[in-house]
C-alpha positions, -999 to +999 in steps of 0.1 A: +097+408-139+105+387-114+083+355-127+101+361-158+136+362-144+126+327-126+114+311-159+146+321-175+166+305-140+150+276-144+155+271-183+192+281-177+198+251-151+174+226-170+199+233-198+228+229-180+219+199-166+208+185-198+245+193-210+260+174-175+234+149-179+251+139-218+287+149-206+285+122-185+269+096-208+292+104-234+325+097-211+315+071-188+318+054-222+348+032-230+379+047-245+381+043-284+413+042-305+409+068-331+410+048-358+380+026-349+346+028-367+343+056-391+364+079-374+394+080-398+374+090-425+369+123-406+406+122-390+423+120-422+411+150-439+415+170-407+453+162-409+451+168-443+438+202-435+462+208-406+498+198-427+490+207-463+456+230-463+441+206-484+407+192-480+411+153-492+394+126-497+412+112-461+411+073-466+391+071-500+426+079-523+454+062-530+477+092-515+495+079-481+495+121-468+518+113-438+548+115-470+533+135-496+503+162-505+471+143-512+449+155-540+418+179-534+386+159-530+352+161-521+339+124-510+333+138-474+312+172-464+329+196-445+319+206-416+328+181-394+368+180-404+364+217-405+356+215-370+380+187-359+410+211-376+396+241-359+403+223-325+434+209-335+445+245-337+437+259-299+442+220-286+480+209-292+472+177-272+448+168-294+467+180-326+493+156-313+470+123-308+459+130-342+490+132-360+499+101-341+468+085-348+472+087-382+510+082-389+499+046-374+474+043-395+496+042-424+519+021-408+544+045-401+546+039-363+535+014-334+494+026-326+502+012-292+527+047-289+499+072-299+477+083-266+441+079-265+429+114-260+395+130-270+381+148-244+380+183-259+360+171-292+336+145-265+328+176-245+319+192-277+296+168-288+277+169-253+275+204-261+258+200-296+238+172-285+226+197-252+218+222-279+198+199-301+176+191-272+171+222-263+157+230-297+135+201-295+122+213-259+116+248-274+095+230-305+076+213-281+063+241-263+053+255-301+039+223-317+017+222-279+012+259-265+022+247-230+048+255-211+053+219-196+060+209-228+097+222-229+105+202-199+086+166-205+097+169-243+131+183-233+135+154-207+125+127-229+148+140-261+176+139-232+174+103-223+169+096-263+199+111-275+218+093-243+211+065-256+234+069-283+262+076-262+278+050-274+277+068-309+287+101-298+315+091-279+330+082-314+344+113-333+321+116-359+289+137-379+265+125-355+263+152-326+269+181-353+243+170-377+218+162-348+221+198-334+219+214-367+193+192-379+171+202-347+175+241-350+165+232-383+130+215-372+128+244-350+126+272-373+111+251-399+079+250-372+085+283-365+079+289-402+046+273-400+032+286-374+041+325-382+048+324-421+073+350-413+100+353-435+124+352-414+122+319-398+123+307-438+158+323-437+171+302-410+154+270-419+175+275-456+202+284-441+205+255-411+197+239-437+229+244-456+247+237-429+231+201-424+238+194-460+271+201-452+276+179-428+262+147-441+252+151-476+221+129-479+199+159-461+197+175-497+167+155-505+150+182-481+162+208-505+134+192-526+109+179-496+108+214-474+092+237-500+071+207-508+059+204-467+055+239-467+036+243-498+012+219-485+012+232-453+004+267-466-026+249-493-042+236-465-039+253-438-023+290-438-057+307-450-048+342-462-013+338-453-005+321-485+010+348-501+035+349-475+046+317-480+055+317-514+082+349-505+093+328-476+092+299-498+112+321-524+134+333-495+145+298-478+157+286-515+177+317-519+192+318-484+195+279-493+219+282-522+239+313-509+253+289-480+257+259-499+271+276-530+309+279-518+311+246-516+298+239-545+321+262-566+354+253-543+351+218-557+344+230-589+374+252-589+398+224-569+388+193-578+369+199-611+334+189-601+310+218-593+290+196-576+283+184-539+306+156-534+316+123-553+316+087-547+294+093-517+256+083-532+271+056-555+289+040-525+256+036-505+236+027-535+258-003-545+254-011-509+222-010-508+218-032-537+227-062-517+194-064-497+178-066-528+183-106-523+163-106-493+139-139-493+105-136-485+109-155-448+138-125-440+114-096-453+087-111-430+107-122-397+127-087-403+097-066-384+094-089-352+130-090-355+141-051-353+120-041-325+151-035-300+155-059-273+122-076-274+119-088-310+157-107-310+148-127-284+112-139-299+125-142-332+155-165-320+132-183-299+105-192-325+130-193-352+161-201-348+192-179-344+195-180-382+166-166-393+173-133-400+211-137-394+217-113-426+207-082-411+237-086-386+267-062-389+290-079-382+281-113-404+308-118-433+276-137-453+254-104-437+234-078-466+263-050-454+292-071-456+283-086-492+272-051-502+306-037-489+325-063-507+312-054-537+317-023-538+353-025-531+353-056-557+344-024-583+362+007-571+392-025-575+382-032-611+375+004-619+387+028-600+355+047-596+322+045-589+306+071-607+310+073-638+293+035-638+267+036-614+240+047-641+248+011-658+247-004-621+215+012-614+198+009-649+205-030-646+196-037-609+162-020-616+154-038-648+162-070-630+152-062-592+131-026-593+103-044-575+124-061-553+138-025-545+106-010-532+095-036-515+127-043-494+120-005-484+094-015-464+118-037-438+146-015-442+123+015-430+111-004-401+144-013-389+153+023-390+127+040-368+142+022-339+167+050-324+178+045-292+170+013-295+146+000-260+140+041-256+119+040-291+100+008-278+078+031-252+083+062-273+067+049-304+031+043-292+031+072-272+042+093-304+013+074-326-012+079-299-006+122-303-008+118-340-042+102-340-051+131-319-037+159-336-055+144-367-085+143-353-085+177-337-069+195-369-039+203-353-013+199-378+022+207-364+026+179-345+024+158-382+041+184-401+068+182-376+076+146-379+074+144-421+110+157-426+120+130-402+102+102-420+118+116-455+146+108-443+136+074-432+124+067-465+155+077-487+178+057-464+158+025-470+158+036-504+195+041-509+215+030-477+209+002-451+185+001-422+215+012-394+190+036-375+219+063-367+214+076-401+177+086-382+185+107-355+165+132-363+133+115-350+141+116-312+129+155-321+089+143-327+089+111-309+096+134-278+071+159-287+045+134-292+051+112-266+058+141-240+020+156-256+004+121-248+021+116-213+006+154-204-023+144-216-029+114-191-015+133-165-045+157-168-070+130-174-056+111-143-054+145-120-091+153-131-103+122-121-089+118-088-097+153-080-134+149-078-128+120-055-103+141-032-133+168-029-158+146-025-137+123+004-130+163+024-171+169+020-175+137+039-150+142+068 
């Protein structure tokens, strides 16, 4: 009992000091206007919510909602306004710099007058992003039946998802998805391993919620059963049968949580579908890089590994080489793609009910092009954390070769969800590589595995010598 009572002590203050640990990160960063980045997309619709009860489309109509009702819409998942409104609610402070916030926006008053306040909602996303690495830590310690695991993995994960600080201290998805997204791993291993059915309950059903935070995690409504009916093929032996009802069981558990949504917008905004405008935005996007030359594709892999590629890349090449990929370029793939798009939802008002033409031409013209500017794109987007993924990388690939080669197969199976993800944002978005979060979960595992690892081969090594130097005194 009392072993047990110090194992728990000493998860309970690793946790809290991974949650101090990202507290800190999050709000030694520099104060942020709320209008900057992204974050009125999610501001909007909370006001929205807050004055009319009305979940808009926030910036993406042509309603100015500080002077009348905006129309229902369903551009944006909701969670994440869901939960900026919920704290608008027990936080008048923060009601206030909203309201504020926005009324500027829309030119209504001076945004020099409206405070900069955001502490509440920072403190939250510490709190998600604490969570998320605690999942991974747990994961760890399941993928590798070692109790060391939780902490090296959990440790690691910790100084990944600092690394985005700088993200997270902006009010957006990316703390909530990353939490949910990382209980979802969990039980989705958890699944695995057992083939109980109730682990396939919460994987549908965290899931659900990941979906409705950023929509593009419904490809995995697709790729999950997929993993899992491989996984269960290959490996789960006479268990097999239990995989098809937990199979059965994370669809249905899928659809029940994912379903209101679904019929609210149906009801409300005459769509009973998951959002609008959001996939055809990206795609036209996307689009652009299909004009990628043959010396940008190429220099495009030096080029994205963080901190070290730049620097060779400019040196060897020339500043210019590959200055497309830039943000903040007006001649750059995003700002082109971006561009057009709005040169279209100008002309005709929507995206949707065009983008089949869009798409049907750009891949009669470009479909090869397409594919193969994956490939960069992909690259470009493993790199989280940017100089954190440089050492993480290797170490990961190094556990993978020997999980292949020893038949262990939750350390790969782990990581596939992860690289889907990869995937379908080279196919349809841009190679920004906050959209891939989600791998700081098995880069930490594996690189925490292949770290243990040489810590036992190094500790064996040096023993015999340590004996054999006491024989001789």
């Amino acid at each position: 009992m009392a072993g047990k009572l110090a194992h728990l002590g000493a998860r309970i203050v690793f946790a809290a000091g991974v949650f101090c640990a990202l507290a800190l990160a999050i709000l030694s960063r520099p104060d942020k206007r709320l209008i900057d980045f992204d974050q009125s997309f999610y501001l909007t619709i909370a006001y929205d919510l807050d004055r009319y009860g009305v979940f808009s489309n926030g910036v993406f109509d042509s309603v100015d909602s500080t002077v009348e009702v905006p129309p229902p819409g369903m551009f944006f998942a909701p969670l994440y306004p869901l939960l900026l409104v919920g704290l608008m609610q027990f936080d008048r402070h923060f009601a206030d710099t909203v309201r504020c916030t926005i009324e500027a926006n829309e030119k209504h008053r001076d945004l020099d007058t409206c405070e900069i306040y955001a502490l509440p909602m920072l403190l939250i996303h510490a709190a998600l992003a604490a969570l998320g690495v605690l999942a991974i830590a747990r994961t760890a310690e399941i993928v590798v039946p070692d109790r060391r695991m939780f902490y090296a993995a959990g440790l690691l994960a910790t100084l990944g998802i600092a690394g985005e600080a700088e993200l997270l201290s902006y009010l957006m998805t990316e703390s909530l998805w990353f939490s949910l997204y990382c209980m979802l791993m969990l039980t989705f291993v958890l699944a695995l391993k057992t083939a109980r059915t109730r682990y396939f309950v919460g994987a549908g059903a965290l899931l659900g919620a990941v979906c409705l935070t950023r929509p593009s995690f419904l490809v995995l409504a697709a790729a999950l059963p997929a993993i899992f009916g491989v996984y269960a093929y290959w490996f789960a032996g006479e268990r097999r049968r239990s995989f098809l009802r937990g199979i059965a069981a994370f669809a249905g558990i899928f659809l029940v949580v994912v379903a209101p949504w679904v019929i609210r917008n149906g009801l409300s905004v005459g769509k009973p579908g998951f959002s609008e405008e959001y996939g055809s935005a990206a795609l036209v996007e996307r689009f652009t890089y299909n004009d990628m030359t043959a010396r940008e594709f190429a220099l495009a892999f030096p080029a994205c590994i963080p901190v070290i590629g730049p620097a060779v890349v400019d040196r060897l090449f020339g500043e210019e080489a590959v200055h497309r990929f830039a943000w903040y370029r007006e001649d750059g793939f995003f700002a082109v793609g971006r561009a057009h798009r709005m040169a279209l939802v100008a002309s005709h008002g929507r995206l949707d009910p065009i983008i089949g033409d869009l798409l049907g031409a750009e891949m009669a013209r470009n479909w090869w092009r397409h594919l193969l500017t994956m490939l960069p794109l992909g690259w470009c987007g493993l790199w989280v954390s940017s100089l954190w993924s440089v050492v993480m990388i290797p170490l990961f690939a190094s556990a993978v070769v020997v999980a292949a080669r020893g038949r262990k197969p939750l350390l790969v199976f782990h990581a596939l969800p992860g690289f889907v993800m990869v995937a379908l944002h080279a196919a349809v978005a841009n190679h920004y590589s906050r959209y891939n979060l989600g791998l700081i979960g098995p880069f930490s595992v594996g690189a925490a595995w292949t770290l243990l690892r040489m810590a036992d081969i190094m500790f064996r090594a040096v023993r015999p010598l340590g004996a054999a130097r006491g024989v001789g005194r």
